[in-house]
C-alpha positions in Angstrom: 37.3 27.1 55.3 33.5 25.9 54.9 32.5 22.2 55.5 31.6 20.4 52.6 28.8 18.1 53.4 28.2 14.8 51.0 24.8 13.4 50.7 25.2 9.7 50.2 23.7 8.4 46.8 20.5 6.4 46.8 20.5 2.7 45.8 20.2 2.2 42.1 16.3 1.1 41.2 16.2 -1.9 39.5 13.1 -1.9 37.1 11.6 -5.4 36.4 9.7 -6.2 33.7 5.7 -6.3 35.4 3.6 -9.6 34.3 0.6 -8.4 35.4 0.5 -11.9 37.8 0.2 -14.0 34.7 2.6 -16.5 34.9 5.5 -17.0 32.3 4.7 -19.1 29.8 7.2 -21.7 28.2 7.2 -21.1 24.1 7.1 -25.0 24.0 5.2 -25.7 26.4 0.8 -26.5 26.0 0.1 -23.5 27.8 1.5 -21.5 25.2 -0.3 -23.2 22.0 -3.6 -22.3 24.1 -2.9 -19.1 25.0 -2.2 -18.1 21.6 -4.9 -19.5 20.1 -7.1 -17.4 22.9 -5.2 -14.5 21.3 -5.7 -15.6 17.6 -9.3 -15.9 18.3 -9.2 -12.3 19.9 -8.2 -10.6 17.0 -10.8 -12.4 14.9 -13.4 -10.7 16.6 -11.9 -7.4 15.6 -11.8 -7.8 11.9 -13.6 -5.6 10.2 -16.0 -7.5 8.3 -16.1 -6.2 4.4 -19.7 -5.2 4.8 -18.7 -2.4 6.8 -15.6 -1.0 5.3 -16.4 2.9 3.9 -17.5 2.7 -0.3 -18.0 6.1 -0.9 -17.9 7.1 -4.9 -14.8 9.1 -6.3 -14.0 11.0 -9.8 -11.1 9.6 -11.8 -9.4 13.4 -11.6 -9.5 12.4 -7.2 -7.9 9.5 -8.3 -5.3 10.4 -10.7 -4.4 12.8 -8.3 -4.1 10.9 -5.0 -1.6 8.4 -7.4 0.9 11.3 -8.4 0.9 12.4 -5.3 1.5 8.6 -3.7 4.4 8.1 -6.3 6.0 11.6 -6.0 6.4 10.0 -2.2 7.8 6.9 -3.5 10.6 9.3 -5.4 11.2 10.9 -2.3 11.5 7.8 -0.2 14.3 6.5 -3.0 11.9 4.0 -4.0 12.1 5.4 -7.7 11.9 2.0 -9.6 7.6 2.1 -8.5 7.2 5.6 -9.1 8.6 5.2 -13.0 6.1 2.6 -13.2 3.2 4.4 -11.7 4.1 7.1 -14.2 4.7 5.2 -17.3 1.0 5.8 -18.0 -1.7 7.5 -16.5 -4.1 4.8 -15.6 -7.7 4.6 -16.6 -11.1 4.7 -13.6 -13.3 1.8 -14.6 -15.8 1.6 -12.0 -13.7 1.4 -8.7 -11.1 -0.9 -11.1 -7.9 1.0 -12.0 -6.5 0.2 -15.3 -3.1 0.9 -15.9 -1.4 -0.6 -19.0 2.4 -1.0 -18.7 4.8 -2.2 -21.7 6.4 -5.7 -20.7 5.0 -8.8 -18.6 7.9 -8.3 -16.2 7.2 -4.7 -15.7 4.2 -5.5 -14.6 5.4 -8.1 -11.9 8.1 -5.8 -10.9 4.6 -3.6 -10.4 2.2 -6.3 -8.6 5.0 -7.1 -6.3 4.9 -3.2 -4.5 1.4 -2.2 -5.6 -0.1 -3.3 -1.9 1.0 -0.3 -0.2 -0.6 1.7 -3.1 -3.6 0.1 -3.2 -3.9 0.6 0.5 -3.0 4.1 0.4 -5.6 4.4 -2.6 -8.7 2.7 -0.4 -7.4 5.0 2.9 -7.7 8.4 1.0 -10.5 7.9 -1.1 -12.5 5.9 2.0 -13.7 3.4 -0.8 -12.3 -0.4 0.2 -13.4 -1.7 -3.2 -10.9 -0.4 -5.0 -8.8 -3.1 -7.1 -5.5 -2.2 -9.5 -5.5 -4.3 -12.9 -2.4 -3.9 -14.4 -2.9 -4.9 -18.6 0.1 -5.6 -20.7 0.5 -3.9 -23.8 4.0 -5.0 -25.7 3.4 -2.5 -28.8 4.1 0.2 -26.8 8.1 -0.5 -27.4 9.8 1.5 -29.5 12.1 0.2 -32.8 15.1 1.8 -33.0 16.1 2.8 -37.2 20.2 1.8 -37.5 20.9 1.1 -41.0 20.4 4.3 -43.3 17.6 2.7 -45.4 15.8 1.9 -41.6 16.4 5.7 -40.7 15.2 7.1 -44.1 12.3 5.2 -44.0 11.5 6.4 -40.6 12.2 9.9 -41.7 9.5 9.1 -44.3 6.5 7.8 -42.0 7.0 11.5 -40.2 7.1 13.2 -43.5 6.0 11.4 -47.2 7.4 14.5 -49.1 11.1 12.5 -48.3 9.8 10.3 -50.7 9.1 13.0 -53.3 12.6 14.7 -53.3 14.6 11.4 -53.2 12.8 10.9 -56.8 13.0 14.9 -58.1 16.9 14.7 -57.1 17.5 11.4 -58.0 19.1 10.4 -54.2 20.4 7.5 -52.8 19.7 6.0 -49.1 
């Protein structure tokens, strides 16, 4: 029979969190409003300053394309409420403004409420960072529904006035 040796098992190795020597800091302590205001004041001097943010120029057909693009990721990501709006109309370059005209004031909230992300995807992809969305409201765009015959019939005659002409010849009622 062969002897079966058994190593013995190391000692588990505890893993501390390092401080780098700085000393904890109380979050209600002095020492801690300073220190973050030595960090808020850190971070200010990285801003970008608007000056030097990219403007290059872009076509509208860049621009309408980057936007179906962005919203057929919107309907892939579930968020499908944003892409119907984004697709409601094809919006209009002015300038570096983009126009988009949707049907109903809270359409358009619904809209300004999730348009950051855009608007940030927008600026990143088309290295222009004066790039603004203006969303216009346009409430004749809703359609009227005919129910009564005389509604429908009269409908039927806006898409074709010759209606008119055989109700007389045939002597018809509506």
């Amino acid at each position: 029979m062969a002897a079966v040796t058994i190593k013995p098992t190391p000692p588990p190795i505890i893993v501390t969190p390092a401080n780098d020597g700085v000393p904890k800091v109380s979050a209600f302590s002095l020492a801690s409003i300073r220190a973050k205001k030595a960090i808020e004041a850190q971070q200010l001097g990285q801003v970008r300053h608007h000056d030097t943010l990219p403007t290059e120029k872009f076509t509208e057909t860049d621009m309408l394309l980057l936007w179906n693009k962005f919203a057929q990721r919107l309907t892939d990501q579930g968020k499908r409420l944003m892409a119907t709006y984004m697709q409601m109309n094809d919006p209009v370059l002015d300038g570096t403004t983009i126009v988009l005209e949707l049907p109903n004031q809270s359409t358009k909230e619904e809209f300004l409420t999730g348009h950051n992300e855009l608007l940030g995807y927008l600026r990143g992809k088309l290295h222009n960072h004066d790039i603004t969305i203006e969303v216009q409201v346009n409430e004749v765009t809703e359609t009227r529904y005919a129910f009564t015959p005389i509604e429908k019939f009269e409908k039927l005659k806006s898409i074709n006035p010759n209606l008119e002409l055989l109700k007389k010849m045939f002597d018809l009622d509506v």
